[in-house]
Biopython code that builds the backbone (N, CA, C, O; Angstrom):
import numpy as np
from Bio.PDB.StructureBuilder import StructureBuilder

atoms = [
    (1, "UNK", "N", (96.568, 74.052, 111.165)),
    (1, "UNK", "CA", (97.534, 74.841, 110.424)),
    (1, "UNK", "C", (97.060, 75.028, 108.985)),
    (1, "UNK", "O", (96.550, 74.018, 108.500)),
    (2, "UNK", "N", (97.106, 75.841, 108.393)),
    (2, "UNK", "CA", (97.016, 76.695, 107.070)),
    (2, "UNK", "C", (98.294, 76.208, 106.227)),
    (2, "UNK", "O", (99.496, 76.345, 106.452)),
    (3, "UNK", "N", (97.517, 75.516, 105.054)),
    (3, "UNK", "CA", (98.681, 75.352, 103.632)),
    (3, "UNK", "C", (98.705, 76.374, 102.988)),
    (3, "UNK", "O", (97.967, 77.348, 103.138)),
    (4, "UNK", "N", (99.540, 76.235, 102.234)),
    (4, "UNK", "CA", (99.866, 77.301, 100.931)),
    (4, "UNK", "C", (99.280, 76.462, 99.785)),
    (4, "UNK", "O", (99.756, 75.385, 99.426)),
    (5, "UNK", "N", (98.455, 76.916, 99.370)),
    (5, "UNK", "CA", (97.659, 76.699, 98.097)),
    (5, "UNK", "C", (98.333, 76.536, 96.715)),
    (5, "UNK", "O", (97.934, 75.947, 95.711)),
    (6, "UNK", "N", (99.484, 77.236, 96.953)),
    (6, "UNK", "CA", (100.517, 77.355, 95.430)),
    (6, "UNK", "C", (101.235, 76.117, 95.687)),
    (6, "UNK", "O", (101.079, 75.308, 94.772)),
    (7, "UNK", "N", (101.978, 75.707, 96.646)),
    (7, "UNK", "CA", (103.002, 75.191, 96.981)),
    (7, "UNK", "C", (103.012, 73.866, 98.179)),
    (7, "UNK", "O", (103.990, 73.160, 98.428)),
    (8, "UNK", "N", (101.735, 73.771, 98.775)),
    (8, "UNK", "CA", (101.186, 72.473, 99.218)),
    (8, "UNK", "C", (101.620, 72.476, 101.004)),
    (8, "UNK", "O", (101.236, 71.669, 101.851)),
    (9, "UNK", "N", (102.588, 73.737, 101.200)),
    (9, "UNK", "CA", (103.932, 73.681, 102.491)),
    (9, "UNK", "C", (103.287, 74.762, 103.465)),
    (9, "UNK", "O", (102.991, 75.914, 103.148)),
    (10, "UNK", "N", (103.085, 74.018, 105.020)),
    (10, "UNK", "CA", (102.126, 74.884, 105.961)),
    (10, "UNK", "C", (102.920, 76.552, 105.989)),
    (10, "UNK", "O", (104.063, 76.948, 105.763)),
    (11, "UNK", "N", (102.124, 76.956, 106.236)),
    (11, "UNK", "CA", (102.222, 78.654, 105.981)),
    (11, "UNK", "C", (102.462, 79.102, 107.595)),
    (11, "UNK", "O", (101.507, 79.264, 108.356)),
    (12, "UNK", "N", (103.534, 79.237, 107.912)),
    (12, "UNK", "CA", (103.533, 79.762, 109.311)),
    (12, "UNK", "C", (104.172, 81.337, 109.563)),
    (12, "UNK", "O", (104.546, 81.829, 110.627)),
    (13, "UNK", "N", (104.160, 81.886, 108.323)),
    (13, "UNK", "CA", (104.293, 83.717, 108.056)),
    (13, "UNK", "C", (102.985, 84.065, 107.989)),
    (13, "UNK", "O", (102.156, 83.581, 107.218)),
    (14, "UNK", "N", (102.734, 85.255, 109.137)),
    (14, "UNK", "CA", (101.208, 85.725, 108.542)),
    (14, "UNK", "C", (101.394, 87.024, 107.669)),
    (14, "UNK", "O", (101.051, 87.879, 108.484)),
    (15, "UNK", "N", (101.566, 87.378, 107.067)),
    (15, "UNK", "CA", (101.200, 88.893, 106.168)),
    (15, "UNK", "C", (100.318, 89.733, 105.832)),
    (15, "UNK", "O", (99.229, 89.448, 106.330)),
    (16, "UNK", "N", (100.312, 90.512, 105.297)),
    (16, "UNK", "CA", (98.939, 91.208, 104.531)),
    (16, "UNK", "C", (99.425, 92.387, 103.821)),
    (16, "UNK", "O", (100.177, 93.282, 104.207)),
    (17, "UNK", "N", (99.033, 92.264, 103.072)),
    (17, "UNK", "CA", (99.175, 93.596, 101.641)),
    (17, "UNK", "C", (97.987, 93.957, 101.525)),
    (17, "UNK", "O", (97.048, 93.217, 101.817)),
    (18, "UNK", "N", (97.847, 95.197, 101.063)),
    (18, "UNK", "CA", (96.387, 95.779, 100.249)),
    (18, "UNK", "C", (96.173, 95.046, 98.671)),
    (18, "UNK", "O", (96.891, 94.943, 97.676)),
    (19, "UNK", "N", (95.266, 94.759, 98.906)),
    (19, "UNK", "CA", (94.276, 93.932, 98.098)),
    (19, "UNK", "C", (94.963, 94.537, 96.787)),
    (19, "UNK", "O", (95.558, 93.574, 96.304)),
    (20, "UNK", "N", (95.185, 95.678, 95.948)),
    (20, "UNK", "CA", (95.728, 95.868, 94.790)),
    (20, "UNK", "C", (96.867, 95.098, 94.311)),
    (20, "UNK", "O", (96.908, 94.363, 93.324)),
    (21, "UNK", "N", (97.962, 95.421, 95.312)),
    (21, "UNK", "CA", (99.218, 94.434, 95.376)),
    (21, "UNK", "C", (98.953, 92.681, 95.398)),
    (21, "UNK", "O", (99.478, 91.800, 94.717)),
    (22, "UNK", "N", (98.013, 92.616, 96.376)),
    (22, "UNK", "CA", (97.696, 90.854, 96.270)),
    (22, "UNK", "C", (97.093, 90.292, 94.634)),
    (22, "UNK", "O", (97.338, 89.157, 94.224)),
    (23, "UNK", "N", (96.227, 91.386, 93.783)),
    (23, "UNK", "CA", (95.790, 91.273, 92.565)),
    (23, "UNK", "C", (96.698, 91.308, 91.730)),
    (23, "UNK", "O", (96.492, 90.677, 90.693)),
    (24, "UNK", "N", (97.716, 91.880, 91.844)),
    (24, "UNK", "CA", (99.202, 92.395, 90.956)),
    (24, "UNK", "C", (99.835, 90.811, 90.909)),
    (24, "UNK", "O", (100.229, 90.344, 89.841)),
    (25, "UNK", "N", (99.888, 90.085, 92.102)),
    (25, "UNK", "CA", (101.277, 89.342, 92.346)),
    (25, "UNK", "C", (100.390, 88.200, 91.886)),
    (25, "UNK", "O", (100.497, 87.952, 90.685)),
    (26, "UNK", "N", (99.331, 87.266, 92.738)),
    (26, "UNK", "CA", (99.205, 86.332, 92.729)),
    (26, "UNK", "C", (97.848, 85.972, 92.231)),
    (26, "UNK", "O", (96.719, 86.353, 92.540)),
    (27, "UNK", "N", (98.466, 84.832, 91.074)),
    (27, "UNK", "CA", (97.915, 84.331, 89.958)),
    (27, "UNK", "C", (96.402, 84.212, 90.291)),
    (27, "UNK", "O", (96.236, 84.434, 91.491)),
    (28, "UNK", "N", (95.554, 84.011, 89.817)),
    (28, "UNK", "CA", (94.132, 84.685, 89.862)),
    (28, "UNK", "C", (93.365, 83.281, 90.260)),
    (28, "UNK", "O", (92.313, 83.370, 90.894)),
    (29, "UNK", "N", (93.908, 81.913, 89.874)),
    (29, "UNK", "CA", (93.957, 80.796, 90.262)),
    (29, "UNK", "C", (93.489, 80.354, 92.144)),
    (29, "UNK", "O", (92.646, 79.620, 92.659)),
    (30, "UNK", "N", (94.859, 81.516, 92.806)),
    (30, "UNK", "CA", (95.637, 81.495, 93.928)),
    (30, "UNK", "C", (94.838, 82.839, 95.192)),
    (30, "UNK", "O", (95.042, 83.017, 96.393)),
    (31, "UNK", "N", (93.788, 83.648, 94.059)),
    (31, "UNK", "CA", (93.728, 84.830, 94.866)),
    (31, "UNK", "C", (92.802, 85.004, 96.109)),
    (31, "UNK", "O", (92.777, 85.804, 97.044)),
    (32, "UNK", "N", (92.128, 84.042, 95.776)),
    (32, "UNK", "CA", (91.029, 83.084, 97.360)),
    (32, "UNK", "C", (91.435, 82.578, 98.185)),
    (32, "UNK", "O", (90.854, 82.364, 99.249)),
    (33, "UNK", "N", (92.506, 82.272, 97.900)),
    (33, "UNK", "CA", (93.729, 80.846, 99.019)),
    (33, "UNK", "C", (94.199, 81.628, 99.724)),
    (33, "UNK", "O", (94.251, 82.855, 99.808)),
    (34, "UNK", "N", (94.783, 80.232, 100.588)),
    (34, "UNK", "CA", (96.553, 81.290, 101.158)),
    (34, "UNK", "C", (97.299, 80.853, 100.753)),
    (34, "UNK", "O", (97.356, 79.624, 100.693)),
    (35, "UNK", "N", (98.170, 81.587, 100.311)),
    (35, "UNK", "CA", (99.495, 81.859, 99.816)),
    (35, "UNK", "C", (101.070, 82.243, 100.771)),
    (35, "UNK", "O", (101.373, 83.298, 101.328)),
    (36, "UNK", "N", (101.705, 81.187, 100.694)),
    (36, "UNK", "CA", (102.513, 81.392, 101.535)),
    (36, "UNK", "C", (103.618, 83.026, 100.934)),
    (36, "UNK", "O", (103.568, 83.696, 99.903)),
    (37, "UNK", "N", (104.416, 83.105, 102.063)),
    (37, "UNK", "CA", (105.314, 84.139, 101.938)),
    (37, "UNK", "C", (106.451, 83.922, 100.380)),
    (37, "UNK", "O", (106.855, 84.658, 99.479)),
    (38, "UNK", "N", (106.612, 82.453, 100.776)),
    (38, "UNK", "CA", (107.694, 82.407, 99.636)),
    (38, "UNK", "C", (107.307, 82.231, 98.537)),
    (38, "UNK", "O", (108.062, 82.780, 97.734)),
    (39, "UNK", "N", (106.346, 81.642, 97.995)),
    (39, "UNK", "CA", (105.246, 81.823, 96.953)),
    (39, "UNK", "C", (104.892, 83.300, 96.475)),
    (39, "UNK", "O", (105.066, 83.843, 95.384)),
    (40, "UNK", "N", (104.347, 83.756, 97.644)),
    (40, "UNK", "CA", (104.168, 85.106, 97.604)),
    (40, "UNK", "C", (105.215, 86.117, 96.802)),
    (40, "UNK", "O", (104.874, 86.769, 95.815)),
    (41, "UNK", "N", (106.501, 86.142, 97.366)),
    (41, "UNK", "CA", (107.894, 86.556, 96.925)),
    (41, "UNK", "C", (107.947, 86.004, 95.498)),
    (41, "UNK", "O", (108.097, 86.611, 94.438)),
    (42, "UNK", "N", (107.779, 84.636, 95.752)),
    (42, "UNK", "CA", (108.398, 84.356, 93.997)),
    (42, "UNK", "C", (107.473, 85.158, 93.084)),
    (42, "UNK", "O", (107.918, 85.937, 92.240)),
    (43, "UNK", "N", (106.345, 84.970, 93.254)),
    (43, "UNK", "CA", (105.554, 85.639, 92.316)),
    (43, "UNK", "C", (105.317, 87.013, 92.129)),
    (43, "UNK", "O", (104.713, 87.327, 91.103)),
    (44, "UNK", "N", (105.597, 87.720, 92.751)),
    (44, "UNK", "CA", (106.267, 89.451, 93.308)),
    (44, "UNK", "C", (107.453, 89.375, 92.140)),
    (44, "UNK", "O", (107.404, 90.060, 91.119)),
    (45, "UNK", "N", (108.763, 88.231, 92.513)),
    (45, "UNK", "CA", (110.090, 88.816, 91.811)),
    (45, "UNK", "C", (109.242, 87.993, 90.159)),
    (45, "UNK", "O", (109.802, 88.426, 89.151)),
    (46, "UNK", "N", (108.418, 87.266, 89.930)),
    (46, "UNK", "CA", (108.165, 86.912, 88.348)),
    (46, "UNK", "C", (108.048, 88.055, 87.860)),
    (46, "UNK", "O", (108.896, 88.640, 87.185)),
    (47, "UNK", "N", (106.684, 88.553, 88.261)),
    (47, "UNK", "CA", (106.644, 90.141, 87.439)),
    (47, "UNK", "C", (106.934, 91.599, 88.102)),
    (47, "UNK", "O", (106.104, 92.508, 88.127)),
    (48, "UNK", "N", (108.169, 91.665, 88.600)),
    (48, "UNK", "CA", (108.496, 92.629, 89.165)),
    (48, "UNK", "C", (108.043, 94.220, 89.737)),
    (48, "UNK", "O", (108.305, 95.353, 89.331)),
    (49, "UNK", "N", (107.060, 93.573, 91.125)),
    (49, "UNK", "CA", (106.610, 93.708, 91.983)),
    (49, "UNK", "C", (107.326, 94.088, 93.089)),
    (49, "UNK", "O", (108.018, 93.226, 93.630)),
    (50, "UNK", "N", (107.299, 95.364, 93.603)),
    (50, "UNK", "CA", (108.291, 95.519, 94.623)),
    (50, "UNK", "C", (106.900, 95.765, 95.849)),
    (50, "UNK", "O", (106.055, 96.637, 95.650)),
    (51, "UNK", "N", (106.864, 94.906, 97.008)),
    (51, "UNK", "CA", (106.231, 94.789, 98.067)),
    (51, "UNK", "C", (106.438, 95.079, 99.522)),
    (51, "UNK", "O", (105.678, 95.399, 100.437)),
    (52, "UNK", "N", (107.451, 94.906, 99.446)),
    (52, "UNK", "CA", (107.919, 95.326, 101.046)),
    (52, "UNK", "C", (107.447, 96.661, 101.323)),
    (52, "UNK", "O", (106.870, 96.717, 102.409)),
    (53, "UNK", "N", (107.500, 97.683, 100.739)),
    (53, "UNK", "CA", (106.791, 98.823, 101.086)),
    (53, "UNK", "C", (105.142, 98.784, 102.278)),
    (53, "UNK", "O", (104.607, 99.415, 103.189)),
    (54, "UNK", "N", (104.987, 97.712, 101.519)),
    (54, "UNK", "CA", (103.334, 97.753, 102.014)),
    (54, "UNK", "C", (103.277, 96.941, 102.772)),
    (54, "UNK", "O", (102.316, 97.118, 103.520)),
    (55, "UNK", "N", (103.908, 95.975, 103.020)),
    (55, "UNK", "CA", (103.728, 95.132, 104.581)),
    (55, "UNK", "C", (104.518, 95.789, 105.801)),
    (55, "UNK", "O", (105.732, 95.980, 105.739)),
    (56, "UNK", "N", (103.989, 96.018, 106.566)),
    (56, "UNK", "CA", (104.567, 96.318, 107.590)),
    (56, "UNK", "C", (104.645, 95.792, 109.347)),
    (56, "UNK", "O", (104.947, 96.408, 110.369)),
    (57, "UNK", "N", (104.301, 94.651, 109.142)),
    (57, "UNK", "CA", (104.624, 93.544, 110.123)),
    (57, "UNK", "C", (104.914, 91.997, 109.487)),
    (57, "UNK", "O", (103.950, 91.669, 108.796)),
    (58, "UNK", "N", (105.515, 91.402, 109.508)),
    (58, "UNK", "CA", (105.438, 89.676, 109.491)),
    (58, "UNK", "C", (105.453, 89.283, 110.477)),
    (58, "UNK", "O", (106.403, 89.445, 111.244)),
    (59, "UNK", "N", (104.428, 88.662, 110.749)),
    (59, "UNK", "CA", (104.420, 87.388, 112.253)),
    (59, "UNK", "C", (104.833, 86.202, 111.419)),
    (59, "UNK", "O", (104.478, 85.931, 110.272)),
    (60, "UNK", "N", (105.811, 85.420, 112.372)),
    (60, "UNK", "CA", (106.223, 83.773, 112.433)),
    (60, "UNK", "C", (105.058, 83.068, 113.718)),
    (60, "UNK", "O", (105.139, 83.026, 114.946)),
    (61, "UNK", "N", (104.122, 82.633, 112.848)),
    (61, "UNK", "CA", (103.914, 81.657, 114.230)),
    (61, "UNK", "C", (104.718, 80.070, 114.459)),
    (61, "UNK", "O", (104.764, 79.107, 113.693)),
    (62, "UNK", "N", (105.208, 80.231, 115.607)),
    (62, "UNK", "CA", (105.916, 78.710, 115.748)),
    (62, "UNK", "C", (105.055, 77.936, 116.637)),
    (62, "UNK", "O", (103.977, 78.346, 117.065)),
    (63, "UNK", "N", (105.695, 76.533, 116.957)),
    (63, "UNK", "CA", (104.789, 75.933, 117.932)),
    (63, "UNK", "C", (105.283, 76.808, 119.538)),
    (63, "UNK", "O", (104.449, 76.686, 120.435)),
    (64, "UNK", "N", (106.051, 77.308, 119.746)),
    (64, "UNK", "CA", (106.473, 77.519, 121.076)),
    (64, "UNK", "C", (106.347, 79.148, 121.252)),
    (64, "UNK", "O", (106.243, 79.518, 122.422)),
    (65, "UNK", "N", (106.345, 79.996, 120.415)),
    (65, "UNK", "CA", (106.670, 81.473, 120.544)),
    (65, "UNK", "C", (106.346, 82.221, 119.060)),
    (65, "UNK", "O", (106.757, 81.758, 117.996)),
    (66, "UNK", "N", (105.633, 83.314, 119.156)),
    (66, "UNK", "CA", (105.475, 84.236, 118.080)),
    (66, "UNK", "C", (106.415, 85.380, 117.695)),
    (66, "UNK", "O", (107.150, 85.960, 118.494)),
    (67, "UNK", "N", (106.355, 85.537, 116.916)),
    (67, "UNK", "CA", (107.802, 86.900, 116.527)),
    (67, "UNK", "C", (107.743, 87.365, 115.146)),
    (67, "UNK", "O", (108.064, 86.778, 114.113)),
    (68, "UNK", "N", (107.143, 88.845, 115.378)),
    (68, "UNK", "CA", (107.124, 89.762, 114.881)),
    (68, "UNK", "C", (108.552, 90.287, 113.877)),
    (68, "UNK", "O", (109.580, 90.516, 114.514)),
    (69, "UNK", "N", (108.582, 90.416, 112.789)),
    (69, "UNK", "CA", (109.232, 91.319, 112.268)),
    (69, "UNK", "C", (109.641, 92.031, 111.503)),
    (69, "UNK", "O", (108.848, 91.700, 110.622)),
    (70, "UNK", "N", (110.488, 93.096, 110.841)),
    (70, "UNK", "CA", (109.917, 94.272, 110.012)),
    (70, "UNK", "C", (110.548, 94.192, 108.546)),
    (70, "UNK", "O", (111.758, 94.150, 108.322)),
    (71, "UNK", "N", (109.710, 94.181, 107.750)),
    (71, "UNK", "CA", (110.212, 93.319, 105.917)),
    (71, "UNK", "C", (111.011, 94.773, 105.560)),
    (71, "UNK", "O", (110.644, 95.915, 105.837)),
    (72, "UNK", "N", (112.271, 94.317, 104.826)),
    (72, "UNK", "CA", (112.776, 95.688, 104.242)),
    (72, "UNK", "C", (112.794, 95.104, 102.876)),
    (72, "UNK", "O", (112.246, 94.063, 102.514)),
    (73, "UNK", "N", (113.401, 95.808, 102.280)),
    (73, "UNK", "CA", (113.299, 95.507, 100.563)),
    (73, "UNK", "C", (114.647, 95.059, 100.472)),
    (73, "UNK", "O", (115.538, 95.474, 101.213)),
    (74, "UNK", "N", (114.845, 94.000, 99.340)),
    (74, "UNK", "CA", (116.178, 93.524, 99.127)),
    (74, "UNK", "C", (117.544, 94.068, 99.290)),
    (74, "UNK", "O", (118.500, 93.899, 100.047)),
    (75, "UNK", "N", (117.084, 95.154, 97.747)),
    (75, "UNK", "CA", (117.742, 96.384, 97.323)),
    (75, "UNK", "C", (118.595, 97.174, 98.524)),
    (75, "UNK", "O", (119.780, 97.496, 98.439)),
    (76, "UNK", "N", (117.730, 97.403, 99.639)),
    (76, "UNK", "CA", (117.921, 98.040, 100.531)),
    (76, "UNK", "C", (118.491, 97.237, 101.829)),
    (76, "UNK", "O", (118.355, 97.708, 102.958)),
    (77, "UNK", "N", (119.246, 95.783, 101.550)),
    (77, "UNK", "CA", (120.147, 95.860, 102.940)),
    (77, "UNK", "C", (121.494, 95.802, 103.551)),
    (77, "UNK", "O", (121.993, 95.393, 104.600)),
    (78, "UNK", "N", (121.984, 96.547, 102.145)),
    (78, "UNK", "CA", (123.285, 97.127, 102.203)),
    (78, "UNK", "C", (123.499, 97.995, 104.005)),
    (78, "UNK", "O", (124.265, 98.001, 104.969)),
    (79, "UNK", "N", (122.380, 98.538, 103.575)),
    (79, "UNK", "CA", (122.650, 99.356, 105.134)),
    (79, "UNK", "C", (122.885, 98.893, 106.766)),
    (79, "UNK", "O", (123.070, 99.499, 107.821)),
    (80, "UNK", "N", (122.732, 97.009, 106.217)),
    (80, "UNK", "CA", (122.915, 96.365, 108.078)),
    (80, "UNK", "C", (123.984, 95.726, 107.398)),
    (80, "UNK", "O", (123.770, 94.643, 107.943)),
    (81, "UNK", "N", (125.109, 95.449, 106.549)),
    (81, "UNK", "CA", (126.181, 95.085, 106.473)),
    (81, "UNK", "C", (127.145, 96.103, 107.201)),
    (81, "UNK", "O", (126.927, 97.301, 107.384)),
    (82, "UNK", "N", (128.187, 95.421, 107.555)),
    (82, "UNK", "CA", (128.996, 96.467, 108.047)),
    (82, "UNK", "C", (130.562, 94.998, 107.991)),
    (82, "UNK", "O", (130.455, 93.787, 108.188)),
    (83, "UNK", "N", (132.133, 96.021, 107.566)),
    (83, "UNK", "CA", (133.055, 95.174, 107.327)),
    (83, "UNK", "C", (133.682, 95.262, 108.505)),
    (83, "UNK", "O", (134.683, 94.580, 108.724)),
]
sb = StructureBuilder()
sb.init_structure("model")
sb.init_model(0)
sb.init_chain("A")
sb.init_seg("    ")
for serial, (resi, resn, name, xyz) in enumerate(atoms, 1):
    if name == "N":
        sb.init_residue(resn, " ", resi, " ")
    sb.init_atom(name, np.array(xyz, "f"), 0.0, 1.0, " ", f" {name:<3s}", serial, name[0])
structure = sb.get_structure()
């Protein structure tokens, strides 16, 4: 299993951004490593970085089953509430 380099905690989100965005977010320290998701995020919302645009799959690997699924932007999930 794969750590997170920022944060020490196994990384079981796989992601990928284009390399511009990965230069934008994460600290230059961090940009060889892996970097987990939530690391990832925090350092996206430090210098306000909006990312979800550009990923367009997250895999969870677990020990038992994989699962795919589709990142929306914060801002934007008014639209799966419903009263």
């Amino acid at each position: 299993m794969q750590t997170c380099k920022a944060c020490g905690h196994i990384d079981k989100f796989d992601f990928h951004v284009p390399n511009e965005i990965w230069e934008a977010v994460v600290p230059s320290r961090f940009r060889r490593f892996v970097v987990c998701l939530a690391c990832f995020d925090g350092f996206a919302n430090k210098k306000g970085v909006v990312y979800s645009p550009y990923i367009r799959a997250l895999y969870f690997a677990g020990d038992q089953a994989v699962f795919t699924f589709r990142p929306t932007n914060a801002l934007d999930v008014s639209q799966f509430w419903t009263d």
